[in-house]
C-alpha positions in Angstrom: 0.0 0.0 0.0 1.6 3.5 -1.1 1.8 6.0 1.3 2.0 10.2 1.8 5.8 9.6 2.9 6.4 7.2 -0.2 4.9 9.3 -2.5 7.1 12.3 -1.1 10.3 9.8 -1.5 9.3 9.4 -5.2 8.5 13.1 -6.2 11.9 14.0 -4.5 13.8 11.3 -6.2 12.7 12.4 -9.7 13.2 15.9 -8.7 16.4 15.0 -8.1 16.5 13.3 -11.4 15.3 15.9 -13.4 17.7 18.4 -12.0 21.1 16.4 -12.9 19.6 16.1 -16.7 19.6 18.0 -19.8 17.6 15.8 -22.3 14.2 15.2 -22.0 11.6 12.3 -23.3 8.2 12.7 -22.1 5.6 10.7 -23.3 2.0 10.2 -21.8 -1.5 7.2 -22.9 -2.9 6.7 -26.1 -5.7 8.7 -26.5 -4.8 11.3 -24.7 -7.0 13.4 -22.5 -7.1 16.5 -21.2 -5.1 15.3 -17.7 -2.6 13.5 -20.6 -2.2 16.6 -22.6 -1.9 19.3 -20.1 0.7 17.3 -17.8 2.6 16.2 -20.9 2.9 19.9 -22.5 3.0 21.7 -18.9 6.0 20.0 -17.7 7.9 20.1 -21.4 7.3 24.4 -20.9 8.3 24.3 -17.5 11.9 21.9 -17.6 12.0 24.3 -21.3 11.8 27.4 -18.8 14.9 25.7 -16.8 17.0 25.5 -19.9 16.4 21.6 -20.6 16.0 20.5 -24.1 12.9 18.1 -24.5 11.3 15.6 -27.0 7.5 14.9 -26.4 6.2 12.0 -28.2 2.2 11.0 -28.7 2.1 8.2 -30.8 -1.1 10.3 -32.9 -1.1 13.9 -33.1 -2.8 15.9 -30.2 -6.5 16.6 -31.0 -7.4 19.9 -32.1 -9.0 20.8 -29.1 -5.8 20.8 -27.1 -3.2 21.4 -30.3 -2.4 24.4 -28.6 -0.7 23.3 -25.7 1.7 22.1 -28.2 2.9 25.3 -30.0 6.9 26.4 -30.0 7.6 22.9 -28.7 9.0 20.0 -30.2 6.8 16.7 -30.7 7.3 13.2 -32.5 4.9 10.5 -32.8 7.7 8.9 -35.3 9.4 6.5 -32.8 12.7 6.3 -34.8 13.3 10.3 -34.5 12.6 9.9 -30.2 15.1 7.1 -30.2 17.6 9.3 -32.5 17.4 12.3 -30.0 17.9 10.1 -27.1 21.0 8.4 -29.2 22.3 12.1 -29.8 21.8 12.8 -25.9 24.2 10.2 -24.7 23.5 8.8 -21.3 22.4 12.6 -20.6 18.7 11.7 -20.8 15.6 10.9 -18.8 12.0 9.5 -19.9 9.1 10.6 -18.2 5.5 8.8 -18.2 3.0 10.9 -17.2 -0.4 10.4 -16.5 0.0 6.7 -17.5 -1.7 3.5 -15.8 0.3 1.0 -17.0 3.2 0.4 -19.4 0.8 -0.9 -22.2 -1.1 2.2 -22.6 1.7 3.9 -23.5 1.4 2.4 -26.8 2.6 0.3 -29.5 6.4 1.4 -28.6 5.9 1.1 -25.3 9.0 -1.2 -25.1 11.3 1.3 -27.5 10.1 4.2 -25.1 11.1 2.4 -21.9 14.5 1.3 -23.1 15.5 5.3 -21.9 17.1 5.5 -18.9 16.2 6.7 -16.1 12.2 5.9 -16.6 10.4 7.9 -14.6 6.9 7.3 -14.2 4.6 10.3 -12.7 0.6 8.9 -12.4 -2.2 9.1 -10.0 -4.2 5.9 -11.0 -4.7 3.6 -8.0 -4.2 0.8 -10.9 -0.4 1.4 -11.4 1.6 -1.1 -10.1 5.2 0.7 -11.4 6.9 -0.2 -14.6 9.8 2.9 -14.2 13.2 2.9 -12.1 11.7 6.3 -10.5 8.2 6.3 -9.2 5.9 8.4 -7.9 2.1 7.1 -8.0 0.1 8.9 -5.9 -3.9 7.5 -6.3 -5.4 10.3 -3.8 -4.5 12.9 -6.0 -7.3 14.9 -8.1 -5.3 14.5 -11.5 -1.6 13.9 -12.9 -1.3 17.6 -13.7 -1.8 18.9 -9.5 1.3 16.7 -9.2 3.2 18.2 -11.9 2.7 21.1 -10.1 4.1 20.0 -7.4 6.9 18.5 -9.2 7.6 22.3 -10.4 7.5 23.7 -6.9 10.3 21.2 -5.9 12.6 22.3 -8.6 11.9 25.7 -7.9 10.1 26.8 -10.9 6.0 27.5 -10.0 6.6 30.8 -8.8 8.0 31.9 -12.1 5.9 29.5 -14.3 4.6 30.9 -17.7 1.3 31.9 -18.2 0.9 28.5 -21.2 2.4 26.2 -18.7 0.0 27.1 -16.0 -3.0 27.2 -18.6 -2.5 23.4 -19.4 -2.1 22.3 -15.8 -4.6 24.4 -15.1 -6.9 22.3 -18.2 -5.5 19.1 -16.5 -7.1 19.6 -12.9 -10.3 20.7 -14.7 -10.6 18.1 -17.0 -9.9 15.2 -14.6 -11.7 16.7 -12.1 -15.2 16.9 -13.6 -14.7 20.8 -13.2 -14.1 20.3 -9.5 -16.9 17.8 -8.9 -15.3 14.5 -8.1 -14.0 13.0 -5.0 -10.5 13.1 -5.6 -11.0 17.5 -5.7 -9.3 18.3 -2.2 -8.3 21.7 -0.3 -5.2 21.1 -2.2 -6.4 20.6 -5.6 -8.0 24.3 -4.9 -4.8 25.2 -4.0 -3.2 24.9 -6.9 -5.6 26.0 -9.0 -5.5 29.1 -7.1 -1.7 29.4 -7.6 -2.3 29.0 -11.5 -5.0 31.3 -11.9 -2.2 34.0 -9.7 0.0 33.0 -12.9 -3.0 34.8 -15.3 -5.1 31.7 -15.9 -8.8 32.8 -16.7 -10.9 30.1 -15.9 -13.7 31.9 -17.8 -11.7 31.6 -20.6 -10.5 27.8 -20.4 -13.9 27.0 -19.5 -15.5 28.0 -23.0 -12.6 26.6 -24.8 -13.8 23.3 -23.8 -17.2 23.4 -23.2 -18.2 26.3 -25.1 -17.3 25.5 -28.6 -19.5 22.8 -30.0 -20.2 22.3 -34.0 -23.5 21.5 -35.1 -22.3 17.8 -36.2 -21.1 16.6 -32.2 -25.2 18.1 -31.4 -26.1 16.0 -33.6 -24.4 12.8 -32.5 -25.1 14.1 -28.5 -28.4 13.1 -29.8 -28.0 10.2 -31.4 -25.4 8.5 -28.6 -28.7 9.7 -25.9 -31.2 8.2 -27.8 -29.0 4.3 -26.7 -29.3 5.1 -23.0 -30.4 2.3 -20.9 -30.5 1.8 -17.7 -30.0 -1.4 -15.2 -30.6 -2.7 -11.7 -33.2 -0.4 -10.7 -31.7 2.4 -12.6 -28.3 2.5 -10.8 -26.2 2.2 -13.8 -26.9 4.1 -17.2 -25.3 3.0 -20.5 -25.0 5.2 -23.4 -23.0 3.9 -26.8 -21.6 5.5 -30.3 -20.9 3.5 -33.4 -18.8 4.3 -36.2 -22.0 4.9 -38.4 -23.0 7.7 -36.0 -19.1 8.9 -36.0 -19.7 9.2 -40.5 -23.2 10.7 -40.1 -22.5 13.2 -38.3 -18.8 14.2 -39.4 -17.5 13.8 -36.2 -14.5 12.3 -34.2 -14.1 10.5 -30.6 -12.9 14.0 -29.4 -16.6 14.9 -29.6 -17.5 12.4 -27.5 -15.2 13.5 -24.8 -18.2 14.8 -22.3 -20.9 12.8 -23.2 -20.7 10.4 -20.2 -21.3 13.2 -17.7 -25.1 13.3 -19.2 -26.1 9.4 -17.5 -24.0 9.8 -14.7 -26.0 13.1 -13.6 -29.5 11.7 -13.9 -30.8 10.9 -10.4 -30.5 7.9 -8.9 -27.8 6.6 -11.1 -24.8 5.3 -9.4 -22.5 4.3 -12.3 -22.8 5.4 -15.6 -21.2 3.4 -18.8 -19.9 4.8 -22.5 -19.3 2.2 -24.6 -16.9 3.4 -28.0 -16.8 1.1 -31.2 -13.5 1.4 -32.3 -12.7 1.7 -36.3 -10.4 -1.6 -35.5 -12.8 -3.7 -34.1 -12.0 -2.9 -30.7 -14.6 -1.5 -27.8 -13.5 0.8 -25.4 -15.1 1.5 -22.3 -15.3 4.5 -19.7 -16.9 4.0 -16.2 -18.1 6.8 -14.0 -19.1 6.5 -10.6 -21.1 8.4 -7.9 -20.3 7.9 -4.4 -19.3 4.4 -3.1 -19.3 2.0 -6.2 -15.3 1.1 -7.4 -15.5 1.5 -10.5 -11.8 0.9 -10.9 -12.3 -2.7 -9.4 -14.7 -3.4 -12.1 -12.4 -2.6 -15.1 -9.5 -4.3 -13.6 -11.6 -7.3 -14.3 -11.2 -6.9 -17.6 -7.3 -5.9 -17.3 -8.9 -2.2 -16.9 -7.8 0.5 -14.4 -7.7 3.8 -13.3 -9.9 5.3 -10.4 -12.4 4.5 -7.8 -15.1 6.6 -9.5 -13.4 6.8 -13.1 -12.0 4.1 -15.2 -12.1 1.8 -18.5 -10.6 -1.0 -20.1 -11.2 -2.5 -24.2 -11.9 -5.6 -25.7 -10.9 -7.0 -29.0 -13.6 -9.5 -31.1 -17.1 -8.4 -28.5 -19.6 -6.2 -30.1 -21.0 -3.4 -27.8 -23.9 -5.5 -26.9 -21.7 -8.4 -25.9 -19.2 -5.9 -24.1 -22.5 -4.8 -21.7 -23.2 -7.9 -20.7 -20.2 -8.7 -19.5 -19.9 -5.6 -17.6 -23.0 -5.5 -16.2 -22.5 -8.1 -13.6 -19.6 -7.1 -12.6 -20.7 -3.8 -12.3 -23.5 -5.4 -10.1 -21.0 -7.1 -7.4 -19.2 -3.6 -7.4 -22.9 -2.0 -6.6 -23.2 -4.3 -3.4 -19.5 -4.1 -2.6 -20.2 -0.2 -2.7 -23.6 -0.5 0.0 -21.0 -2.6 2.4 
């Protein structure tokens, strides 16, 4: 079981790290999210800031709704070009995970990536057993970006952070916080989001960028993915869907999917809510949401799943959606009782 004064050995350890470096690997999940994204980019601008030179590699290119974080810095989703750099660096180089649950969601060269040495691996899922030589997993916290923060505070470098750093760890906490709704939001989380917005963050501002700014296409499939809700055992959980016909019909992407589960988990009464994702290669991917007392995370570890008590996933290769939902579904039932225990 990790504890406060583990996690405080860790984050020192790679502080330590990252200060006796000058090359830089970062690298964060497939599929990035807005936790992913913001953690990745923030901490490349704020070791850039302390004169480091970094790579970030995302195996696909970061959606257009957070491209921006990426802007004056340098990014590879071409493998052979990160493992040139890191040749070029000598043994003066460090990886960083962030925001990762396990080594195989970093990707298809998950194995290339991890060959850099030291691997540092910075993560709040409660999932993460540690696949780095530095750890520092810390479940309790409210997203992977609060603990960049705190990473930067350690070296020395929030005070002076710039204003585009502090706007993507500032998207992080948001975006893996349900705007400040979920359990894991604590007086620190606040804290820090208070110490970004004194670095000129508007939350106003960041706020419409991601909820404001809807097309007329991701409307339309909003209604088509709520016209699939059903719900189960007395209407505790809710599950929602989107195919890839809906995706073609209505010119959209996964990105405009990205909110969509927070519609079943709000409806009264509904402890866990389920979006299940066809996948243009066959596979179904599924998020979890949870209200209150039911693990969600325990559920999707049964299908080599992870990530939090009230938000996590997994995929399957070969099930249809319908197939997928009832296999969830009584798991998801055990983890309702569990919850009432």
């Amino acid at each position: 079981m990790r504890t406060e004064k583990a996690a405080d050995v860790g984050k020192k350890a790679i502080a330590q790290a990252v200060q006796a470096a000058g090359n830089f690997v970062l690298a964060t999940h497939v599929r990035p999210d807005g936790d992913a994204l913001g953690s990745l980019f923030g901490l490349a601008r704020i070791l850039t800031a302390l004169g480091k030179q970094v790579l970030c590699y995302l195996e696909e290119p970061p959606p257009e709704l957070h491209s921006r974080f990426a802007a004056g810095l340098r990014w590879e989703s071409d493998i052979e070009r990160v493992l040139a750099f890191a040749q070029e660096c000598g043994p003066d180089i460090m990886g960083i995970c962030l925001d990762c649950g396990d080594m195989a969601r970093l990707g298809k060269n998950a194995a290339a990536l991890r060959e850099i040495r030291p691997f540092a691996v910075i993560d709040h899922h409660q999932s993460n057993d540690g696949f780095g030589e530095l750890l520092w997993i810390e479940p309790g916290r409210s997203s992977t970006g609060e603990m960049v923060y705190d990473l930067a505070a350690e070296l020395g470098a929030a005070e002076n952070m710039s204003l585009e750093a502090a706007e993507c760890l500032y998207t992080a906490l948001v975006t893996d916080t349900g705007s400040f709704q979920y359990d894991s939001t604590t007086a620190h989380t606040f804290a820090v989001a208070g110490r970004l917005l004194n670095r000129g963050v508007r939350p106003a501002a960041i706020c419409q960028r991601l909820y404001d700014n809807a097309s007329f296409g991701s409307l339309q499939l909003m209604q088509l993915v709520l016209s699939t809700l059903q719900t189960f055992f007395d209407d505790q959980v809710a599950v929602i869907q989107v195919s890839q016909k809906m995706l073609e019909t209505t010119g959209t992407d996964y990105a405009d999917c990205d909110n969509l589960i927070n519609f079943p988990r709000s409806i009264k009464g509904v402890r866990a809510a389920v979006f299940l994702k066809e996948r243009e290669d066959g596979e179904v991917s599924v998020s979890i949401r949870a209200k209150g007392d039911c693990d969600v995370a325990w559920a999707a570890a049964q299908f080599s799943g992870g990530g939090h008590k009230n938000a996590a996933g997994f995929r399957l290769h070969g099930q249809s959606m319908e197939q997928v939902r009832d296999l969830l579904l009584p798991v998801l039932e055990k983890a309702l009782v569990q919850g009432r225990q």
